[in-house]
PDB file of N, CA, C and O in Angstrom, chain B, residues numbered from 101:
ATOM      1  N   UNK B 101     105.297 -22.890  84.841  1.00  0.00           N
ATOM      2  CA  UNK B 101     105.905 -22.164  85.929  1.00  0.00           C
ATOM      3  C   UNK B 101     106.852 -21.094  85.403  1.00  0.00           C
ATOM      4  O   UNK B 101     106.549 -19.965  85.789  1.00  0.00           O
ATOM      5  N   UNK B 102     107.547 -21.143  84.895  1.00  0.00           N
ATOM      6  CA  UNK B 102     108.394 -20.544  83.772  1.00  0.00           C
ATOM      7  C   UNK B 102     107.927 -19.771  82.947  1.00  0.00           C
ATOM      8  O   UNK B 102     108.689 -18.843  82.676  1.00  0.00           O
ATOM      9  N   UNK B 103     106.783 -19.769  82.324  1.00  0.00           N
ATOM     10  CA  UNK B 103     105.926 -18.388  81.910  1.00  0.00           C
ATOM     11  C   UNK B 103     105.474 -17.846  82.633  1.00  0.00           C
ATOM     12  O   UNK B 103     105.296 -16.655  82.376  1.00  0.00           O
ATOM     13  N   UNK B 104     105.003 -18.383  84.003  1.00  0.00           N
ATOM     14  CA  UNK B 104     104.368 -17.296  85.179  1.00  0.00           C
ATOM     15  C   UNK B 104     105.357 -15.940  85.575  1.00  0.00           C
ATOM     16  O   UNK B 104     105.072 -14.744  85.507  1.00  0.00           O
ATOM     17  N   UNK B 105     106.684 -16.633  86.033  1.00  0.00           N
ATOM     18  CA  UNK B 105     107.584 -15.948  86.147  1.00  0.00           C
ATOM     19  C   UNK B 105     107.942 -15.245  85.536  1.00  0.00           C
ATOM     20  O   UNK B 105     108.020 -14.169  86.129  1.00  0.00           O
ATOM     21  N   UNK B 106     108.356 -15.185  84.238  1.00  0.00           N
ATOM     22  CA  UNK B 106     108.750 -14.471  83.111  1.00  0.00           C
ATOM     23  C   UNK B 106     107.285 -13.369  82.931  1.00  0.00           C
ATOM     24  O   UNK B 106     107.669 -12.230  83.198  1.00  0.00           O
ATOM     25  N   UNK B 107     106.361 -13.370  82.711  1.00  0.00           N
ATOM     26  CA  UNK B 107     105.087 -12.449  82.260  1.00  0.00           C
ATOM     27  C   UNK B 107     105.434 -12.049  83.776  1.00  0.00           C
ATOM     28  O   UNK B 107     106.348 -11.229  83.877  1.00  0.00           O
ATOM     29  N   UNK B 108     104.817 -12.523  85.041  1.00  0.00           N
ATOM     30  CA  UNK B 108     105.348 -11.646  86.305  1.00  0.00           C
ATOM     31  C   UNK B 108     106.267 -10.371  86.004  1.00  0.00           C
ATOM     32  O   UNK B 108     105.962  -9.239  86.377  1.00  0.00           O
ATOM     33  N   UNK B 109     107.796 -10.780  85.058  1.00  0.00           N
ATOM     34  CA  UNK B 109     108.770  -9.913  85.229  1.00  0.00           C
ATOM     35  C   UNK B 109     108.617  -8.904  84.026  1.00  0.00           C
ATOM     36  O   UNK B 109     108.944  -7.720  84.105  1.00  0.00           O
ATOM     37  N   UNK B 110     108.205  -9.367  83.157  1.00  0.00           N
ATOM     38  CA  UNK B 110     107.532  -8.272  82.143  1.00  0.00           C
ATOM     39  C   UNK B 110     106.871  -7.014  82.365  1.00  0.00           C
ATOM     40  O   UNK B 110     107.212  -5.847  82.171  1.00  0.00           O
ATOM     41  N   UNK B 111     105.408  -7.784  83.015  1.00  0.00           N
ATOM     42  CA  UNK B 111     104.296  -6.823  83.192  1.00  0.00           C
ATOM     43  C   UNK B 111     104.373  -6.507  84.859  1.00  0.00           C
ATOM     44  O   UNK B 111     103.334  -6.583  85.516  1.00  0.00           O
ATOM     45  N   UNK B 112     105.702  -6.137  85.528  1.00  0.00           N
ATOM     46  CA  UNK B 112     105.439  -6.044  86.991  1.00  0.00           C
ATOM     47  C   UNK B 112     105.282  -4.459  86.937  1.00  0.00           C
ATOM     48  O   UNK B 112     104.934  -3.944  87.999  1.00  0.00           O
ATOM     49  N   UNK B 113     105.484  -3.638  85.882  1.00  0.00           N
ATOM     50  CA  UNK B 113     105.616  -1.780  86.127  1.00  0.00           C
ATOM     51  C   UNK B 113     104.268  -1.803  84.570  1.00  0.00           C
ATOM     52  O   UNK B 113     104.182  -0.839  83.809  1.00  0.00           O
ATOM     53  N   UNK B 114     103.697  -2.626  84.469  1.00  0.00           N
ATOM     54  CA  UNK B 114     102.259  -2.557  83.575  1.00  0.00           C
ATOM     55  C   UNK B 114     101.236  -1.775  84.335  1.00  0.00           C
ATOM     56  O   UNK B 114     100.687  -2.111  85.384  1.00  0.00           O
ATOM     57  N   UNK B 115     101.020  -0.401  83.466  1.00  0.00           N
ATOM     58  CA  UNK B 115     100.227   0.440  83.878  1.00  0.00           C
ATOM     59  C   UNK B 115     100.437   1.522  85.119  1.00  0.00           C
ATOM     60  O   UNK B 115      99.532   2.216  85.582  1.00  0.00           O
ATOM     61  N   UNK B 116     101.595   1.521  85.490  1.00  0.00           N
ATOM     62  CA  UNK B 116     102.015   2.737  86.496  1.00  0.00           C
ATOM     63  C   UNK B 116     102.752   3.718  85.883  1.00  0.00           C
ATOM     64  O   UNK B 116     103.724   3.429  85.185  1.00  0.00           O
ATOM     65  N   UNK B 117     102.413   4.789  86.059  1.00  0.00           N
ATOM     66  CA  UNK B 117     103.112   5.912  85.365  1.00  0.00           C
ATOM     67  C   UNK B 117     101.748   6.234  84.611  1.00  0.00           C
ATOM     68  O   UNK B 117     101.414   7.415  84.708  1.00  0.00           O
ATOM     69  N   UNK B 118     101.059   5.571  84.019  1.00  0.00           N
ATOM     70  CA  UNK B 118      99.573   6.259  83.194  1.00  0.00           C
ATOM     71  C   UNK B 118      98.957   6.525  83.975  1.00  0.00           C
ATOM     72  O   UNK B 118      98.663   5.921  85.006  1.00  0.00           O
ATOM     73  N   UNK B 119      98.494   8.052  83.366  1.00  0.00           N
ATOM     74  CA  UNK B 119      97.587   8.683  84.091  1.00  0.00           C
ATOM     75  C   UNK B 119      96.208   8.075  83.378  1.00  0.00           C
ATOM     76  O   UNK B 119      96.475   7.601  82.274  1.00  0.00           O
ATOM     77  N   UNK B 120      94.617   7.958  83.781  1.00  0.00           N
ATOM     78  CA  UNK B 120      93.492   7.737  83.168  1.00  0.00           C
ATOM     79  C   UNK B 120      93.143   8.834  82.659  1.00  0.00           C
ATOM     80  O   UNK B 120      93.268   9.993  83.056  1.00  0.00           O
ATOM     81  N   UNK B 121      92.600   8.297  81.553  1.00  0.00           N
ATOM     82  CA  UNK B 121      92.152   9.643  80.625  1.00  0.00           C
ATOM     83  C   UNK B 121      91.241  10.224  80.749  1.00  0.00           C
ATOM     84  O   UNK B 121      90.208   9.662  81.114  1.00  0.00           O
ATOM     85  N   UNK B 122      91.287  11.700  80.467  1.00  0.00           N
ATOM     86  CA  UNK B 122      90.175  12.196  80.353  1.00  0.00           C
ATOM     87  C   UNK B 122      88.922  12.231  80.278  1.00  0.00           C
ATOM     88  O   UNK B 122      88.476  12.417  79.146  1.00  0.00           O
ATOM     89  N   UNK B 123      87.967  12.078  81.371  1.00  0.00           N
ATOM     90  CA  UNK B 123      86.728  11.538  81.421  1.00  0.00           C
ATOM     91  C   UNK B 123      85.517  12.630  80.965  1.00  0.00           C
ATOM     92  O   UNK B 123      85.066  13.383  81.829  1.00  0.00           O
ATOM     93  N   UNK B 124      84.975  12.693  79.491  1.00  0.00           N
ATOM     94  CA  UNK B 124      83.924  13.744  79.469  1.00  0.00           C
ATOM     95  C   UNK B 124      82.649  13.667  80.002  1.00  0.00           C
ATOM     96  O   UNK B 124      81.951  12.658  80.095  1.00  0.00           O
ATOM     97  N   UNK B 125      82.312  15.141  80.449  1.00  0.00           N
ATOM     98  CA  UNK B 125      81.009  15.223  81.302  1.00  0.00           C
ATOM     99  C   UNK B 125      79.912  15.376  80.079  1.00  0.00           C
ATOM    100  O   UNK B 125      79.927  15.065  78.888  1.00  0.00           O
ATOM    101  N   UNK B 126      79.077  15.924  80.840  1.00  0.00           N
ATOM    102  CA  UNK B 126      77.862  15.832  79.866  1.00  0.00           C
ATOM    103  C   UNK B 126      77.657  17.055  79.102  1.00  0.00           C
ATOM    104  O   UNK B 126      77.408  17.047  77.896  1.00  0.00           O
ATOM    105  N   UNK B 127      77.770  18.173  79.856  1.00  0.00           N
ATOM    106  CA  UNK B 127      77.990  19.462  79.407  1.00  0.00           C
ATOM    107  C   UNK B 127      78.896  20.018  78.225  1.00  0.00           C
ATOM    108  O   UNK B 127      78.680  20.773  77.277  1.00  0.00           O
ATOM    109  N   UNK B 128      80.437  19.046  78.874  1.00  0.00           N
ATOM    110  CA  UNK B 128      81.329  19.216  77.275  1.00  0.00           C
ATOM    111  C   UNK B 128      81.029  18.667  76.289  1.00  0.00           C
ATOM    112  O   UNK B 128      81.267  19.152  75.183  1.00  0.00           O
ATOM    113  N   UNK B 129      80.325  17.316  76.498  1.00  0.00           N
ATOM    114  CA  UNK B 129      79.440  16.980  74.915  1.00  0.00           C
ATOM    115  C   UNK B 129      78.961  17.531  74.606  1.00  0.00           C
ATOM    116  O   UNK B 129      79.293  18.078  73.554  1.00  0.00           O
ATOM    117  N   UNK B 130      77.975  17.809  75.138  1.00  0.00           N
ATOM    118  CA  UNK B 130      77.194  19.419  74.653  1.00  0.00           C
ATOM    119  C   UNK B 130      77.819  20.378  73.645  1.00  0.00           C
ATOM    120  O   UNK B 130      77.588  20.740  72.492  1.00  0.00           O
ATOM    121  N   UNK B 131      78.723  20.628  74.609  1.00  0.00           N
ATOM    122  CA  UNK B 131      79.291  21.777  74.334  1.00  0.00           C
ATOM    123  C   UNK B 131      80.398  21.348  72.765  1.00  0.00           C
ATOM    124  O   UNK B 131      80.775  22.099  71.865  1.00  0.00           O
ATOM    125  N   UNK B 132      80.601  20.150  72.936  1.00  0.00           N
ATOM    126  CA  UNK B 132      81.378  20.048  71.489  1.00  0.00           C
ATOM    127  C   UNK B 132      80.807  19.894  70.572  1.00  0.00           C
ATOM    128  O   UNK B 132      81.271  20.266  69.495  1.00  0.00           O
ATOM    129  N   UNK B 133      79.254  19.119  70.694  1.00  0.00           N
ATOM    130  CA  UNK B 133      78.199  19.290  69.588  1.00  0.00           C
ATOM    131  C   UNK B 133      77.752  20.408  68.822  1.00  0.00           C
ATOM    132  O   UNK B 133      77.461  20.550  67.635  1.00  0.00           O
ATOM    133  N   UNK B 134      77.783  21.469  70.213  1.00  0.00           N
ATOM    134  CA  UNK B 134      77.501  22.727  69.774  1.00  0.00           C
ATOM    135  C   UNK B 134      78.216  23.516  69.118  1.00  0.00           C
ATOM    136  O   UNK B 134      77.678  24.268  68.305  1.00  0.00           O
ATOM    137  N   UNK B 135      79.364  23.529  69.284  1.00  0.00           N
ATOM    138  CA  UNK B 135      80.631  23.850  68.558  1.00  0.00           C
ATOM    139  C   UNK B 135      80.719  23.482  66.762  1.00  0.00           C
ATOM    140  O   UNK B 135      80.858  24.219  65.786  1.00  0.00           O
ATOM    141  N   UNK B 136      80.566  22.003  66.908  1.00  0.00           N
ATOM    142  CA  UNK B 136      80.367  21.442  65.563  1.00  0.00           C
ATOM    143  C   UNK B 136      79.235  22.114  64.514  1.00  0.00           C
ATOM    144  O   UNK B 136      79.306  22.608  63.388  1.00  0.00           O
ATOM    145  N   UNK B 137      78.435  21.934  65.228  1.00  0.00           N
ATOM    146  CA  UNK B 137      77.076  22.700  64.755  1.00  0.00           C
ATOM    147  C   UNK B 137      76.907  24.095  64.143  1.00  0.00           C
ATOM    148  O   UNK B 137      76.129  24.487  63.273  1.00  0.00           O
ATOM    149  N   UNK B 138      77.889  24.756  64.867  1.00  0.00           N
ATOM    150  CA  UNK B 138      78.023  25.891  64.816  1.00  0.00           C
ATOM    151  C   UNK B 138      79.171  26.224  63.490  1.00  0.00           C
ATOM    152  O   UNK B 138      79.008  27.304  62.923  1.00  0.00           O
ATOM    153  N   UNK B 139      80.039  25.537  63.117  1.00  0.00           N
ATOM    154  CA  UNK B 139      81.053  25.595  62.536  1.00  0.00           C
ATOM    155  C   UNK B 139      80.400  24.806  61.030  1.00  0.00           C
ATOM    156  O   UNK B 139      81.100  24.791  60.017  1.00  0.00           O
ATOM    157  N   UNK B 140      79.439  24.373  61.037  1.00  0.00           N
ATOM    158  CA  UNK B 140      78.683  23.671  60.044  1.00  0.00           C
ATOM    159  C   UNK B 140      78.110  24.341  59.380  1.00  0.00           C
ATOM    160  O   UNK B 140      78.286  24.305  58.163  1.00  0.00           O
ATOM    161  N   UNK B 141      77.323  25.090  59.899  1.00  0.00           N
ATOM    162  CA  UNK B 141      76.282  26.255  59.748  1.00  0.00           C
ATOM    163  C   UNK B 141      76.923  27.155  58.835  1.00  0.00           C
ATOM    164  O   UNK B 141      76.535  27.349  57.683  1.00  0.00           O
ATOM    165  N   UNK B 142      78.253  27.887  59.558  1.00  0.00           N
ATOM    166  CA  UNK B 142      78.838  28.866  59.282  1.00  0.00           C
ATOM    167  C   UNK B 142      79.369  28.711  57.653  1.00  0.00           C
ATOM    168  O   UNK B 142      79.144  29.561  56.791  1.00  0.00           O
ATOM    169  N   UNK B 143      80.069  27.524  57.445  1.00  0.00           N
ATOM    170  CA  UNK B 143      80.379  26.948  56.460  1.00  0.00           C
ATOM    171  C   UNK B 143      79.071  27.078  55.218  1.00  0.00           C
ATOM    172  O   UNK B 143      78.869  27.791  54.235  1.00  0.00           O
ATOM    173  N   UNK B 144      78.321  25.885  55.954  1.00  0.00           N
ATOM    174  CA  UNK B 144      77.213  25.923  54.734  1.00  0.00           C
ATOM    175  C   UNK B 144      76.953  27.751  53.967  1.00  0.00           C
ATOM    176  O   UNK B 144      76.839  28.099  52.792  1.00  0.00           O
ATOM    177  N   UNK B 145      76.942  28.556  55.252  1.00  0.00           N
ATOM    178  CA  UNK B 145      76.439  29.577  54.674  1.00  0.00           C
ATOM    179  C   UNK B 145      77.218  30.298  53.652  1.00  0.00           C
ATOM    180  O   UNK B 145      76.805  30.871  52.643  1.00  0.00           O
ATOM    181  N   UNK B 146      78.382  30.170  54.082  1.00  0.00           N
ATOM    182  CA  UNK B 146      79.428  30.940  53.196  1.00  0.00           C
ATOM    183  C   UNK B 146      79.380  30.469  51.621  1.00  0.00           C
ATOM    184  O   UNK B 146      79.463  31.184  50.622  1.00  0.00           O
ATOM    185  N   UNK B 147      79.157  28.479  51.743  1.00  0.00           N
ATOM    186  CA  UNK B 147      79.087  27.864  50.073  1.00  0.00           C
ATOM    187  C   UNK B 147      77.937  28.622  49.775  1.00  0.00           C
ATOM    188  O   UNK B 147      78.148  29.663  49.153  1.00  0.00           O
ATOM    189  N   UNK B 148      76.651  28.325  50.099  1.00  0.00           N
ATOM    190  CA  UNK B 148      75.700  29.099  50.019  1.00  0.00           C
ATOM    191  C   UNK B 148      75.419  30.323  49.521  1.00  0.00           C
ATOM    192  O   UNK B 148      74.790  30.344  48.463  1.00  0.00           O
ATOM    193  N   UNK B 149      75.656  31.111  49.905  1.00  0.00           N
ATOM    194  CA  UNK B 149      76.457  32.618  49.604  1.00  0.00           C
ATOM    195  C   UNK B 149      77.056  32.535  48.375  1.00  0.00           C
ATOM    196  O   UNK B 149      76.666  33.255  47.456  1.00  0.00           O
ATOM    197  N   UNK B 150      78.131  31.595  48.209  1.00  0.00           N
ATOM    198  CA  UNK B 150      78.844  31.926  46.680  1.00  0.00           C
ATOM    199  C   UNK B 150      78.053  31.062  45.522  1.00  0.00           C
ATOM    200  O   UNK B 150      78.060  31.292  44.312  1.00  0.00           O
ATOM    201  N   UNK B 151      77.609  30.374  45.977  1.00  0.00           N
ATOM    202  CA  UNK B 151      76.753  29.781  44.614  1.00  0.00           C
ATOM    203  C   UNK B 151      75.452  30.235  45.014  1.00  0.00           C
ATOM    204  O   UNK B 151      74.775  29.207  44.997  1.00  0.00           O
ATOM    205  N   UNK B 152      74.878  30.977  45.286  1.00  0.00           N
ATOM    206  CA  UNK B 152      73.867  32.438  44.856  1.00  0.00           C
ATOM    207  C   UNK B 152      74.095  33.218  44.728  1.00  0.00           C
ATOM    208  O   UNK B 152      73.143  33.988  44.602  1.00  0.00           O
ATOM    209  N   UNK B 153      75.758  33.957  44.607  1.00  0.00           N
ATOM    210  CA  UNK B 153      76.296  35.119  43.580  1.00  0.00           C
ATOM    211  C   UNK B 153      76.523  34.232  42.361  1.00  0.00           C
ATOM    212  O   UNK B 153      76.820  35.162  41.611  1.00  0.00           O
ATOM    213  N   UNK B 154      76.602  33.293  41.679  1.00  0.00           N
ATOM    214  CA  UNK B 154      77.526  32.725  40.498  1.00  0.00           C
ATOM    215  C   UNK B 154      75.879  32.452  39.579  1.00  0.00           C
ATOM    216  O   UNK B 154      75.676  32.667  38.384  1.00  0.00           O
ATOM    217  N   UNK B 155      74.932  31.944  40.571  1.00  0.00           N
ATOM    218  CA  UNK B 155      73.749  32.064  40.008  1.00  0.00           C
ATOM    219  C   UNK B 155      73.225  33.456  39.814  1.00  0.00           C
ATOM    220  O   UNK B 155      72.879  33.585  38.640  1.00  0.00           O
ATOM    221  N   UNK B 156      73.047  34.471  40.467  1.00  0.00           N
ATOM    222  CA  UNK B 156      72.480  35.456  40.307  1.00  0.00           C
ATOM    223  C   UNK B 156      73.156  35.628  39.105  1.00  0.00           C
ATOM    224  O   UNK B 156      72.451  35.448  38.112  1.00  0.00           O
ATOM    225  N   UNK B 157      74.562  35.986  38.860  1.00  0.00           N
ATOM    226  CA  UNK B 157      75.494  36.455  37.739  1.00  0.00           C
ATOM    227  C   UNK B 157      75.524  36.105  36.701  1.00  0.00           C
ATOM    228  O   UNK B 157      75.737  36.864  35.756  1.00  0.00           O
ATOM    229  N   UNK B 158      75.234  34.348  36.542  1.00  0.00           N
ATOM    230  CA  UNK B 158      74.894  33.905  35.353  1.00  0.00           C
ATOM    231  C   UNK B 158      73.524  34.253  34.690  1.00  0.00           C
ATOM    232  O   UNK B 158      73.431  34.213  33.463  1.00  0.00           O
ATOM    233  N   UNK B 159      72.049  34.722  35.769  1.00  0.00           N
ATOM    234  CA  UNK B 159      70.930  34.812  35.283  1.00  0.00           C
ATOM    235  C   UNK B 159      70.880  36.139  34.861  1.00  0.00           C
ATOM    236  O   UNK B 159      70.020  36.495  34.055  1.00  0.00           O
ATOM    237  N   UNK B 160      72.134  37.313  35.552  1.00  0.00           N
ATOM    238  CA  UNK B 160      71.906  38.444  34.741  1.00  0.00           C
ATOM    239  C   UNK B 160      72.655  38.598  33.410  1.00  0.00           C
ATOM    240  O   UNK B 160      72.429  39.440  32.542  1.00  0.00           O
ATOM    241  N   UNK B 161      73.720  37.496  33.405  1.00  0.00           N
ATOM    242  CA  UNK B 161      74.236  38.195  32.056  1.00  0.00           C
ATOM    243  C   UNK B 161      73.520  37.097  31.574  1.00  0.00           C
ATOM    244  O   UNK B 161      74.453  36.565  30.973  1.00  0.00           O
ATOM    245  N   UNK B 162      72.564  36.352  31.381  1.00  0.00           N
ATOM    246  CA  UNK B 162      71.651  35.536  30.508  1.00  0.00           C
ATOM    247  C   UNK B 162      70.636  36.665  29.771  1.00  0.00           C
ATOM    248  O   UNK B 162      70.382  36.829  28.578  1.00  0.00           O
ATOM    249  N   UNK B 163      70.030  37.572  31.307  1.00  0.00           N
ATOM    250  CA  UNK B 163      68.923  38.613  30.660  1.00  0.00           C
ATOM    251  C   UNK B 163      69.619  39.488  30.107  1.00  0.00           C
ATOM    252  O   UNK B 163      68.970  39.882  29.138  1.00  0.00           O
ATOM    253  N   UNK B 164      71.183  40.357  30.211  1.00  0.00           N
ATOM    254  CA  UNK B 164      71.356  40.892  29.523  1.00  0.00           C
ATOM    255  C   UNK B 164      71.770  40.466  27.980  1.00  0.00           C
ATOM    256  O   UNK B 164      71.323  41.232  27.126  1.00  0.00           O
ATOM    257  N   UNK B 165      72.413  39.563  27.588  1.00  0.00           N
ATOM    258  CA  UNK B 165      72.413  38.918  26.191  1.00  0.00           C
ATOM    259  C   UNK B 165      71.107  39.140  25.694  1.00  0.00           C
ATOM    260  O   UNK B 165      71.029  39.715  24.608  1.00  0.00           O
ATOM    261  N   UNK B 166      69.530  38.625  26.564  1.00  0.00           N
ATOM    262  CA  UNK B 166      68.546  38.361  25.522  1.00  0.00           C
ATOM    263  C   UNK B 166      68.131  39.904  25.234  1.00  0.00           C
ATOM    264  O   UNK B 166      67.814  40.366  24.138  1.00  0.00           O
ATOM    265  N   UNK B 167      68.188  40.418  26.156  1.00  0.00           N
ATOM    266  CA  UNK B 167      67.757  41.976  25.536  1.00  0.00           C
ATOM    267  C   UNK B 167      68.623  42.694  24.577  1.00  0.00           C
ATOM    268  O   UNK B 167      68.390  43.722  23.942  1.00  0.00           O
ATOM    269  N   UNK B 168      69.787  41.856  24.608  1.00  0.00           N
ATOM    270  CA  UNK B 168      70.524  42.914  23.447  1.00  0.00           C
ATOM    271  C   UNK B 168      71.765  43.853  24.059  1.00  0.00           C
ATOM    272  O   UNK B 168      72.601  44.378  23.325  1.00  0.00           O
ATOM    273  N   UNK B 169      71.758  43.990  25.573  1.00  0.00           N
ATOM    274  CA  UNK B 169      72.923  45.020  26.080  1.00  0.00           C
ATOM    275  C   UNK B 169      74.316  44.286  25.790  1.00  0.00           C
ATOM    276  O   UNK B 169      75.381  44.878  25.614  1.00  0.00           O
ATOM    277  N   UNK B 170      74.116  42.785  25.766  1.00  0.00           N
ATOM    278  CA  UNK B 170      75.896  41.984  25.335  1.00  0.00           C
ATOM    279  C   UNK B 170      75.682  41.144  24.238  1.00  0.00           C
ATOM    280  O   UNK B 170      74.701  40.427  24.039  1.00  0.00           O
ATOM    281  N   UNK B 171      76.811  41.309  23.447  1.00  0.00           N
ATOM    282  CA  UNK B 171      76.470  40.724  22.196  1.00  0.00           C
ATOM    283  C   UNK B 171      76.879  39.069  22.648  1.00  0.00           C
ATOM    284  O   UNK B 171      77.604  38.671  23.560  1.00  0.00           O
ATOM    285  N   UNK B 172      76.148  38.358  21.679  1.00  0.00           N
ATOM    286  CA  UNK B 172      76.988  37.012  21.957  1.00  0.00           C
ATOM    287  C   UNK B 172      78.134  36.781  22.001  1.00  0.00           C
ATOM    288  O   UNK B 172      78.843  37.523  21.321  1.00  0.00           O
ATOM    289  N   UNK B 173      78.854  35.610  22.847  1.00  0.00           N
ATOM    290  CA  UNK B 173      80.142  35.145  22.110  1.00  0.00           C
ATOM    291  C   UNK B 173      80.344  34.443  21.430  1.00  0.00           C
ATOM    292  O   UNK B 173      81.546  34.276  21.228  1.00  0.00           O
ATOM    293  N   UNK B 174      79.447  33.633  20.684  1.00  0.00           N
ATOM    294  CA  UNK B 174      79.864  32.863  19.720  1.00  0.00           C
ATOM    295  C   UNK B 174      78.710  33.561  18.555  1.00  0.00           C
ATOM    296  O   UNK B 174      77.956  34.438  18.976  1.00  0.00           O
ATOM    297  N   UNK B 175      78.644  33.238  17.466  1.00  0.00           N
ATOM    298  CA  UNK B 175      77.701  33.905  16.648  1.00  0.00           C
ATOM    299  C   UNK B 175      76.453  33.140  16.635  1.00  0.00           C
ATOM    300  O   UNK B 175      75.351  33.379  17.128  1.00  0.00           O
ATOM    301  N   UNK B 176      77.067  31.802  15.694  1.00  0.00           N
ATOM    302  CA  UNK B 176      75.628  30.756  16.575  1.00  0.00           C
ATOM    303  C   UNK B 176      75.048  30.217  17.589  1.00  0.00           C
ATOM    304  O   UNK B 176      74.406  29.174  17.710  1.00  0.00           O
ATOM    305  N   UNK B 177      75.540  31.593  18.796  1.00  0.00           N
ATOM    306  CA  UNK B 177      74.699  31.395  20.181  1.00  0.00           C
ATOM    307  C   UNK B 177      74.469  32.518  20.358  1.00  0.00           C
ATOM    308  O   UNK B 177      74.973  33.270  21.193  1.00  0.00           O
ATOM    309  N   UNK B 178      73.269  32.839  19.174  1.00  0.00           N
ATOM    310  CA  UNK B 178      72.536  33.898  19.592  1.00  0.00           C
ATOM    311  C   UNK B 178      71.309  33.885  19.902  1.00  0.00           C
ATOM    312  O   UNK B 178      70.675  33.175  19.121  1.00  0.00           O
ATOM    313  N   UNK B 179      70.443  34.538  21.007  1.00  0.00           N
ATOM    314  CA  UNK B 179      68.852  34.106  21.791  1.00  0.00           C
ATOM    315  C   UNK B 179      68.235  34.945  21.797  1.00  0.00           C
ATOM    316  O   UNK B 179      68.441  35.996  22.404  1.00  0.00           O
ATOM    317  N   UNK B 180      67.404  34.693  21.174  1.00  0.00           N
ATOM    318  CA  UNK B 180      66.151  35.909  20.503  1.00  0.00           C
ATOM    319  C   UNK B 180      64.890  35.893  21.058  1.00  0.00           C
ATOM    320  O   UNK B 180      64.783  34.715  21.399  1.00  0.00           O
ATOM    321  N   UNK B 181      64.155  36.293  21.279  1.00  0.00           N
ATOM    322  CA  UNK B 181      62.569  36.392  21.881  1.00  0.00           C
ATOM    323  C   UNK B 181      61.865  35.934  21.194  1.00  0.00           C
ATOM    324  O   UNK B 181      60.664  35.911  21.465  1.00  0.00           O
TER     325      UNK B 181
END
């Protein structure tokens, strides 16, 4: 009887004052998927982008060493035909 009362006087203002939360529709899922998606993309492309300049750059100064336009930098890393 004595815990009824007491939890009664506890939890008598339990849950007033909260508002319920935000209920998403179907459309804003959507729409946040799409968002994500979009921001994924964008990303990938940009890594993308820089490691196919770092490759291109390394394969030209590879061809220029073997032809001879840059000398090596070390002596015994030199690549001959």
């Amino acid at each position: 009887m004595i815990t009824t009362v007491a939890t009664n006087v506890m939890f008598k203002d339990w849950g007033k004052g909260v508002n319920p939360p935000e209920r998403l529709t179907e459309e804003r899922v959507q729409e946040m998927i799409d968002d994500a998606i979009r921001k994924h993309n964008r990303n990938a492309s940009i890594i993308s982008m820089c490691v196919g300049w770092v490759v291109l750059a390394l394969f030209a100064e590879g061809l220029l060493r073997l032809i001879g336009v840059i000398p090596p930098v070390f002596p015994w890393l030199n690549i001959t035909l």
